[in-house]
Structures are given as C-alpha cells and as structure tokens.
C-alpha positions as CSV (number, residue, x, y, z in Angstrom):
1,X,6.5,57.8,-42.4
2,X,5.1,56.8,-39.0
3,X,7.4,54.8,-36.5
4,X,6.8,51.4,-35.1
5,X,7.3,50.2,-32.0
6,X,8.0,46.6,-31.5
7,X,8.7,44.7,-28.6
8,X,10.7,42.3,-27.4
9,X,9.3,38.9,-25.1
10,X,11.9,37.5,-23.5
11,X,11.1,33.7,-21.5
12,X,12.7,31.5,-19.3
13,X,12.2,27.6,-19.3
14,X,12.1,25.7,-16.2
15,X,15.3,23.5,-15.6
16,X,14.6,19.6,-16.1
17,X,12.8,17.9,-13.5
18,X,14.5,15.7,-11.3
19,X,14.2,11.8,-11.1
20,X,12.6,12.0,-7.4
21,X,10.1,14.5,-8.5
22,X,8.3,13.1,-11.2
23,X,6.2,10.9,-9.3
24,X,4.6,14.2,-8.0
25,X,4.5,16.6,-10.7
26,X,2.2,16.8,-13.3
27,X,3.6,15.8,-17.1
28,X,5.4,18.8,-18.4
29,X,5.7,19.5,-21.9
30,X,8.7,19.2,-24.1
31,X,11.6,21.5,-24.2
32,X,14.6,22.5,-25.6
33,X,16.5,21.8,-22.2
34,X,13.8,18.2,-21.7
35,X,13.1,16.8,-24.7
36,X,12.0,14.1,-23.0
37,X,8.2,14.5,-21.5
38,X,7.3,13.4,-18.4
39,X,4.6,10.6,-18.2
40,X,2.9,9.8,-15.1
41,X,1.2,6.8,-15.0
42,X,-1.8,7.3,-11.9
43,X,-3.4,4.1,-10.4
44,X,-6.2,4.7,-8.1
45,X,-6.6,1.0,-7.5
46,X,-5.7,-0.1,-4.7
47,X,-5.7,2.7,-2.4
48,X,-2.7,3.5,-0.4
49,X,-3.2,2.8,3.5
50,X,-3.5,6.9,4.3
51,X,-6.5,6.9,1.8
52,X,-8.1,3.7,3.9
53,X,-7.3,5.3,6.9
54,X,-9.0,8.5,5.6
55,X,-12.2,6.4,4.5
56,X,-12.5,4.8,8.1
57,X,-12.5,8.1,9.8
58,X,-14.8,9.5,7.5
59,X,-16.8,6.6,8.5
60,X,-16.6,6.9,12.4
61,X,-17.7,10.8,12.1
62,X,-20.6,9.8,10.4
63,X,-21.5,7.1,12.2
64,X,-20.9,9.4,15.3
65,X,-21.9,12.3,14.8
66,X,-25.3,14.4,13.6
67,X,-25.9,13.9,10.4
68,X,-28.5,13.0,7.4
69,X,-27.9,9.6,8.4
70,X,-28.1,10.0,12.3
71,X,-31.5,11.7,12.2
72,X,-33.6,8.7,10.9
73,X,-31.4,5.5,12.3
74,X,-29.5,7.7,15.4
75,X,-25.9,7.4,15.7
76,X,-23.2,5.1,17.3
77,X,-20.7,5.7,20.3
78,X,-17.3,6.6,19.6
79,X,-15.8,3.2,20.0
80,X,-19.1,1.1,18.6
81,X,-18.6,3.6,15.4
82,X,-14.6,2.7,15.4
83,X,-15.3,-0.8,15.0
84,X,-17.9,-1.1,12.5
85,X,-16.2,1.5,10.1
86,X,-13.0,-0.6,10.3
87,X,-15.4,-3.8,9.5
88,X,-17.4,-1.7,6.5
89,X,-14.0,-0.2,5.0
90,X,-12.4,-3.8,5.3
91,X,-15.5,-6.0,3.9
92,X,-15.9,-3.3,1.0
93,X,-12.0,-4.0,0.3
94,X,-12.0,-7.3,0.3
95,X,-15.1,-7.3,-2.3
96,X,-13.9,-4.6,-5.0
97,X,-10.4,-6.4,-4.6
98,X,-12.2,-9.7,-5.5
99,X,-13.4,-7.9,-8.7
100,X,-10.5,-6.5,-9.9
101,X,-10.2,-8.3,-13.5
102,X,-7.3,-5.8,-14.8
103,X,-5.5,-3.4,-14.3
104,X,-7.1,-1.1,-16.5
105,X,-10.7,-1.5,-15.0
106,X,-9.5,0.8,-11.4
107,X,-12.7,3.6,-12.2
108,X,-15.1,0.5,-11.9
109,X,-13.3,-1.1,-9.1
110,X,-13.3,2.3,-7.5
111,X,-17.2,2.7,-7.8
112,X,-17.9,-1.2,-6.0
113,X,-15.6,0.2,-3.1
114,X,-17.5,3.0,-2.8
115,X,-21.3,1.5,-3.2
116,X,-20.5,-1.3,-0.7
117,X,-19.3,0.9,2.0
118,X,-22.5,2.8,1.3
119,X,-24.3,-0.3,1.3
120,X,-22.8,-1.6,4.1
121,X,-23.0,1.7,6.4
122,X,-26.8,1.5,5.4
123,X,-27.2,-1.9,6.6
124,X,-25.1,-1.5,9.8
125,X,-27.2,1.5,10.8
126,X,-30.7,-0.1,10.2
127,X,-29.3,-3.3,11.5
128,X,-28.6,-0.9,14.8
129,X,-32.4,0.4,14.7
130,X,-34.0,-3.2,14.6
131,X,-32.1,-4.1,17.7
132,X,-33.1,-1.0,19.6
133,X,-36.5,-1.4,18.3
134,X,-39.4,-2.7,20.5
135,X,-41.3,-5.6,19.9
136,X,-44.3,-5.0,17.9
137,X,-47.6,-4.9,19.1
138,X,-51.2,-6.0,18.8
139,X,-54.1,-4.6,18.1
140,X,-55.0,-4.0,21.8
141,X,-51.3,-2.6,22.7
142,X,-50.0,-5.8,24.3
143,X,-47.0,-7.5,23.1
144,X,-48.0,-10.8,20.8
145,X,-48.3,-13.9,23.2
146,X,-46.4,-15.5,20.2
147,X,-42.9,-13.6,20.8
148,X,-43.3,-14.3,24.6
C-alpha cells in the first residue's frame, strides 16, 4: 500500500483590537478571541481642517506655479495665489455645506465642493486675464474714442 503524507497548518489569530484603535483600522472579521466585528462608520462630509488645509495649498501651487492652467491665463504671485485659494476653498465650503440635505448624501456633497473650487479657480484666473488685458481696438489700431 502506498503512504500518505499529510500536513499539518497551524494559524495564529490576531489579539482583539483595542478601543483607541478602531477608529483607524479597517473592519476585521469575526473570531473566536472577537466575536464582535469591528464597524467603522467613514464620513467624508465635512472635511477635517488638515484636508482644507491640503486643498488650499493645492490651490496656491497651481495658482503659482507652471501648469495646464498657467499657460493659457498665466499664474499669480505667491501671496496674490495665498489669498484667492483661501477665498475659493472657503466660498466652495460655504456652498456644498449649504447643500448638505442628510447625512447620507456626503459623495454628492463631496462632488459640489469639488466643481465649485474648479469653477471658481476658473473664474478667478480668467477674471485675472481680463484685468491684465488691453483695451480693445479698432479697425485702424487706435483705442475706441468710446472707452476714452
């Protein structure tokens, strides 16, 4: 008769996780040593001040800096940049908070955020252009008598 080999597995659990850790640990699953599951409940609306603070800098480097953006509208000082992405980020808060209708609806309140600071770093930039802009001219090159 032929022999068989079997083998053994042997596996460890994980001790339980602590109290202060489940608010940064994904769910784990049930065990004999946790029967208990972890749930984690995420809310991505409202952002913490960190992520704010992340979105305004975000802002000022591409405000400041060469990008997409900066090649057809230019780009802003340092400090001009610093104050208009702390007016976009704040303006697009203060809209997507203004449509929160529950609790439940943070993905859509998430996406207005988003589209009015694009939508308002669009506008601030073009704004920016039509200032530095010249006058607009005639047909014969002169500036219009009109604007004068």
């Amino acid at each position: 008769m032929a022999e068989t080999e079997t083998e053994t597995i042997t596996t460890t659990s994980t001790p339980p996780i602590s109290e202060t850790e489940t608010s940064t640990t994904l769910p784990t699953m049930e065990t004999e040593k946790n029967p208990n599951p972890v749930t984690i409940s995420l809310r991505i609306w409202p952002p913490t001040q960190k992520t704010r603070d992340a979105v305004i800098n975000r802002l000022i480097e591409t405000l400041s800096t060469e990008s997409i953006l900066s090649k057809r509208f230019g780009t802003l000082d340092s400090e001009e940049a610093s104050s208009v992405a702390k007016s976009i980020e704040d303006e697009a808060y203060a809209v997507a908070s203004a449509a929160v209708v529950s609790e439940d609806d943070g993905i859509e309140i998430l996406k207005a955020y988003s589209k009015e600071i694009s939508k308002r770093m669009l506008e601030s930039v073009k704004a920016k252009t039509n200032v530095a802009s010249p006058p607009p001219k005639d047909g014969d090159g002169t500036a219009d008598s009109s604007e004068a």
